[in-house]
Every structure is written in C-alpha cells, then in structure tokens.
N, CA, C and O of each residue as an XYZ file, in Angstrom:
328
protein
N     -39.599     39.136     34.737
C     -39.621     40.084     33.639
C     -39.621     41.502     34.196
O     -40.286     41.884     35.159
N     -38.892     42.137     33.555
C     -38.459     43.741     34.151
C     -39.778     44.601     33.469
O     -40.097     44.371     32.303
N     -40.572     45.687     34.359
C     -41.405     46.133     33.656
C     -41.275     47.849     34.565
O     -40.711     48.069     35.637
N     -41.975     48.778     33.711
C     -41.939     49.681     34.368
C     -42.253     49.493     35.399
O     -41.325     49.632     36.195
N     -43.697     49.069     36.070
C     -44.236     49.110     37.227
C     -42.920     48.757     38.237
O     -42.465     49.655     38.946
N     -42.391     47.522     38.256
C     -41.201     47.165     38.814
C     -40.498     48.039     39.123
O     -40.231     48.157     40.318
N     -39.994     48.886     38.245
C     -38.987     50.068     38.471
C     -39.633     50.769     39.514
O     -39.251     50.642     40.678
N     -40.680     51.574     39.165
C     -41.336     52.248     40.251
C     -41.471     51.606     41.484
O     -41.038     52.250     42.440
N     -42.009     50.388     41.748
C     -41.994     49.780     42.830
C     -40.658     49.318     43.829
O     -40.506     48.933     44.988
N     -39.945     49.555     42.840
C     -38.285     49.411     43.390
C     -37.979     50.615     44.028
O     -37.564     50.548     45.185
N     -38.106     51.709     43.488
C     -37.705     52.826     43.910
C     -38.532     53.019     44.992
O     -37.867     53.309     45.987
N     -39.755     52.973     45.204
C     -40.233     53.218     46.376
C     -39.946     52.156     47.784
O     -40.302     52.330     48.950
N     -39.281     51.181     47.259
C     -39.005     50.662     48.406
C     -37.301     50.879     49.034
O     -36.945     50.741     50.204
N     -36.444     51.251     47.854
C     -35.301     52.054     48.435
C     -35.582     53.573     48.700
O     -34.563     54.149     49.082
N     -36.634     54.341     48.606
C     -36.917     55.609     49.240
C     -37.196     54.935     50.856
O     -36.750     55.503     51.853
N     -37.826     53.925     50.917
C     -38.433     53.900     52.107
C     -37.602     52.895     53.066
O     -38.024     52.502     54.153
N     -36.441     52.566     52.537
C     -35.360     52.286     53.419
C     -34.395     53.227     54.001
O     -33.819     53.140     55.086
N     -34.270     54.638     52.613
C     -33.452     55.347     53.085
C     -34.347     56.116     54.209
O     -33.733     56.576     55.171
N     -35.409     56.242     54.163
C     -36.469     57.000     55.194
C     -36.246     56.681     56.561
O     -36.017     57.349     57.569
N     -36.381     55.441     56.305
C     -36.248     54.314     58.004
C     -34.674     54.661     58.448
O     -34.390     55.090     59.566
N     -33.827     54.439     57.533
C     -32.707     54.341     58.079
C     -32.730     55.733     58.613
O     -32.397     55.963     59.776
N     -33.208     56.891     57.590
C     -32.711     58.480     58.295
C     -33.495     58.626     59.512
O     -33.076     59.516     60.252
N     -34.621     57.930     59.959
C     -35.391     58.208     61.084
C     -34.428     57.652     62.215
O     -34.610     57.936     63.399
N     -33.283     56.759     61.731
C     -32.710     55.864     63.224
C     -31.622     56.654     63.317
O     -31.070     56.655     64.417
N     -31.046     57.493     62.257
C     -29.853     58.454     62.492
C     -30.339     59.609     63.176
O     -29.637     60.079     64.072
N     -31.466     60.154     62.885
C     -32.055     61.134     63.683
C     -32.137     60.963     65.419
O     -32.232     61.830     66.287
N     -32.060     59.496     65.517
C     -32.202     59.582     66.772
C     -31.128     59.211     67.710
O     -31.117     58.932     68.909
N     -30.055     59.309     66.617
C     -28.851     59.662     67.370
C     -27.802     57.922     67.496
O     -26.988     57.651     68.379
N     -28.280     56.875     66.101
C     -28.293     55.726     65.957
C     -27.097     55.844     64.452
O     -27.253     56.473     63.405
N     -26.046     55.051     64.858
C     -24.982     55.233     64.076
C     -25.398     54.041     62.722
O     -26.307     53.259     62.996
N     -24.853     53.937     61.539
C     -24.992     53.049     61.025
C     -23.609     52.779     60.698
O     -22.731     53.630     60.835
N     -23.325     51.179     60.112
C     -22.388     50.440     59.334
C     -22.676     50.283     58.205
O     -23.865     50.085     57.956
N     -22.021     50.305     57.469
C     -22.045     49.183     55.923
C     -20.394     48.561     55.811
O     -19.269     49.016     55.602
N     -21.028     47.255     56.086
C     -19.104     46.534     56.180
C     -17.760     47.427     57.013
O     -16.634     47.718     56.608
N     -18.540     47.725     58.502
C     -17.557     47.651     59.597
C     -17.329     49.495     59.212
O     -16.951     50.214     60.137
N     -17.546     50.004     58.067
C     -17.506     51.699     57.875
C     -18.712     52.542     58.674
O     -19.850     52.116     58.478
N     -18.613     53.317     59.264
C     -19.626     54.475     58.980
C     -20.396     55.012     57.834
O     -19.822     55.770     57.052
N     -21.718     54.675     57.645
C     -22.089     55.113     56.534
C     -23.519     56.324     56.922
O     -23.839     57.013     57.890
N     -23.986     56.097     55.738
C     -24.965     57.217     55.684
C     -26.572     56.450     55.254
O     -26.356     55.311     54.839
N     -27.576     56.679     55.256
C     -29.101     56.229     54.732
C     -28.788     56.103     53.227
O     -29.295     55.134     52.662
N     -28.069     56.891     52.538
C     -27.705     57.096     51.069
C     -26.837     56.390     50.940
O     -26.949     55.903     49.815
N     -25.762     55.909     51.554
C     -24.658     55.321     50.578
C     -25.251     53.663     50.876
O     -25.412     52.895     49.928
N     -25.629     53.126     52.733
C     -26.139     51.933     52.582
C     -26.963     51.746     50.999
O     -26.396     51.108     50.112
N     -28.191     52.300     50.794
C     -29.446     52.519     49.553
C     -27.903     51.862     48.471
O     -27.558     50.728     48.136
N     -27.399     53.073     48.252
C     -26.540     52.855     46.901
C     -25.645     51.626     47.071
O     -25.621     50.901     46.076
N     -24.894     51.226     48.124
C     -24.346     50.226     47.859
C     -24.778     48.852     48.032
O     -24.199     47.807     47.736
N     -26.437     49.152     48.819
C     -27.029     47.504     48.434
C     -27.478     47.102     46.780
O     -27.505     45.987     46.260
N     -27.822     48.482     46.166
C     -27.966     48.316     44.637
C     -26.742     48.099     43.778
O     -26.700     47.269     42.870
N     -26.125     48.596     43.992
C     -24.891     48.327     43.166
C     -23.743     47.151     43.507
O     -22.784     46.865     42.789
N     -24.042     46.640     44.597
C     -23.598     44.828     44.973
C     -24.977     44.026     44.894
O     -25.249     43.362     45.895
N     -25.900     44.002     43.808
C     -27.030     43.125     44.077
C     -26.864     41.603     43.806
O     -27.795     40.825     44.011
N     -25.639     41.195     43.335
C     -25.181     39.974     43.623
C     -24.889     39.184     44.934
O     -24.837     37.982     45.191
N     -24.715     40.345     45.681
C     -23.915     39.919     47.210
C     -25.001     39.773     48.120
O     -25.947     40.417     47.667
N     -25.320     39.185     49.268
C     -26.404     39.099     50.008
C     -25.919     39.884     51.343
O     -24.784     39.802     51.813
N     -26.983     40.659     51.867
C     -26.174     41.501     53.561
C     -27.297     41.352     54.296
O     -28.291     41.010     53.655
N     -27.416     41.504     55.408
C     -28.177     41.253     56.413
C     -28.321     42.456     57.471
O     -27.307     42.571     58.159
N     -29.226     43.277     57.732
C     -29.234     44.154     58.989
C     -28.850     44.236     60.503
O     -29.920     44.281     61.111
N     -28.067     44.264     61.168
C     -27.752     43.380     62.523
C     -28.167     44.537     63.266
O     -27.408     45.505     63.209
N     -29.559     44.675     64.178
C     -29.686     46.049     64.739
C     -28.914     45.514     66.342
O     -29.423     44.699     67.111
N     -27.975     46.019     66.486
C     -27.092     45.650     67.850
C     -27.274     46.429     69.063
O     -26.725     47.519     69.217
N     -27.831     46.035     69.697
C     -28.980     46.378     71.378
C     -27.448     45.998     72.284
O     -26.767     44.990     72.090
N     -27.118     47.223     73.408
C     -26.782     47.933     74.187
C     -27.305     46.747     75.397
O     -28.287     46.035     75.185
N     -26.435     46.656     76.772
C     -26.478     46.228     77.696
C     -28.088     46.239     78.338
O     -28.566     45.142     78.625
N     -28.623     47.036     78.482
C     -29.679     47.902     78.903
C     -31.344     47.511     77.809
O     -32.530     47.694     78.087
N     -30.727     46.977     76.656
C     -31.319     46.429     75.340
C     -31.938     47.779     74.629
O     -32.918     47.803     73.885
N     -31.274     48.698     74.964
C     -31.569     49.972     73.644
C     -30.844     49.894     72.450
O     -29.742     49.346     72.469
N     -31.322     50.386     71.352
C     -31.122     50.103     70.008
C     -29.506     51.284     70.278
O     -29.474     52.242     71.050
N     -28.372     50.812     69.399
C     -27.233     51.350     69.816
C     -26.772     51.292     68.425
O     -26.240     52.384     68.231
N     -26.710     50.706     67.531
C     -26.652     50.934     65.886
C     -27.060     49.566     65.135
O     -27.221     48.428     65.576
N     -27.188     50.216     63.559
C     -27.196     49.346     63.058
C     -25.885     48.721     62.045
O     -25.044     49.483     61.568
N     -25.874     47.721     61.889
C     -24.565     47.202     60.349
C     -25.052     46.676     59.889
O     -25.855     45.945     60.468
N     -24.916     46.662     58.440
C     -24.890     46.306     57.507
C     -23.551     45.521     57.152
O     -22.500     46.141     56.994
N     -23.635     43.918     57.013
C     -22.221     42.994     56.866
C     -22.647     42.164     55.571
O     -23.836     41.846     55.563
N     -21.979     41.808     54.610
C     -22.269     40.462     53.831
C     -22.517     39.460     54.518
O     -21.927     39.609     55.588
N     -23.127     38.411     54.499
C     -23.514     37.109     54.396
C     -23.360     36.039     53.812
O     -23.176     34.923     54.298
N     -23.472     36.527     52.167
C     -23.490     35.458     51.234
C     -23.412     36.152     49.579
O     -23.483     37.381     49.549
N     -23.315     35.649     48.640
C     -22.377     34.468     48.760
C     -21.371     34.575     49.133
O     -20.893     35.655     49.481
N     -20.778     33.489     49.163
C     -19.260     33.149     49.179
C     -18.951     34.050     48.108
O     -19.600     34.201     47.073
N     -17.323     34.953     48.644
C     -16.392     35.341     47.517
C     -16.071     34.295     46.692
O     -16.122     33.165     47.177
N     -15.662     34.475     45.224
C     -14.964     33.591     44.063
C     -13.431     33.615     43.997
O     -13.022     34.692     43.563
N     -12.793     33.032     44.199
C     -11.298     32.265     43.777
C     -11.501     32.456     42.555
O     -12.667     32.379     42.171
N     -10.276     32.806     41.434
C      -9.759     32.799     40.551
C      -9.087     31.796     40.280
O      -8.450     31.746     39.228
C-alpha cells in the first residue's frame, strides 16, 4: 500500500544514491548506465522511470584492484516479443 511515509522514504533513499554515486565521481570514478556515460542524476532518474526492468551495479576493479568505474546494465527481466 502506497502511503505518504513511503514517498518520503523513497526519496531519501534516491537522494542517498545520488550522494554515493556523486562521492565516486568526485573521485575521479566514471559511471555507466547501459554501456553510456552517465551522471548521479540521470542513473537516479532512469532507475525510476524503468522500475519494471531490474539492473545491477557492477563496480569494475582495475588490474591493481582499484575501483575504476561503475555500470549500471539490465539483468532482468527478459525483454517481451510482440
């Protein structure tokens, strides 16, 4: 059941993704969303606005095992055939 509290509690947890994510761009950490360059803001907006689709974070570690970026890829579901 959808309730205010929910809302609020939603929003604070996409503030605090876009937070994390801007702390890893700050440090000089590229991001993906589906193989693009994106931003802390557009990942936020386009995991809400595909909330049907499932994606997964892949933080991808460098020879050396330093954090070197993150992507954002689908997972699941399966696309639909017509």
């Amino acid at each position: 059941m959808y309730s205010a509290h929910n809302a609020v509690r939603y929003d604070e947890i996409q503030f605090e993704l876009m937070m994390q994510l801007g702390d890893y761009v700050s440090q000089g950490i590229p991001l993906y969303f589906e193989n693009r360059p994106s931003t802390p803001r557009d990942i936020v907006n386009n995991l809400m606005t595909n909330q049907d689709e499932v994606y997964m974070a892949d933080y991808v570690r460098d020879d050396r095992g330093n954090l070197s970026q993150i992507r954002y890829d689908r997972v699941g579901p399966p696309e639909r055939e017509n």
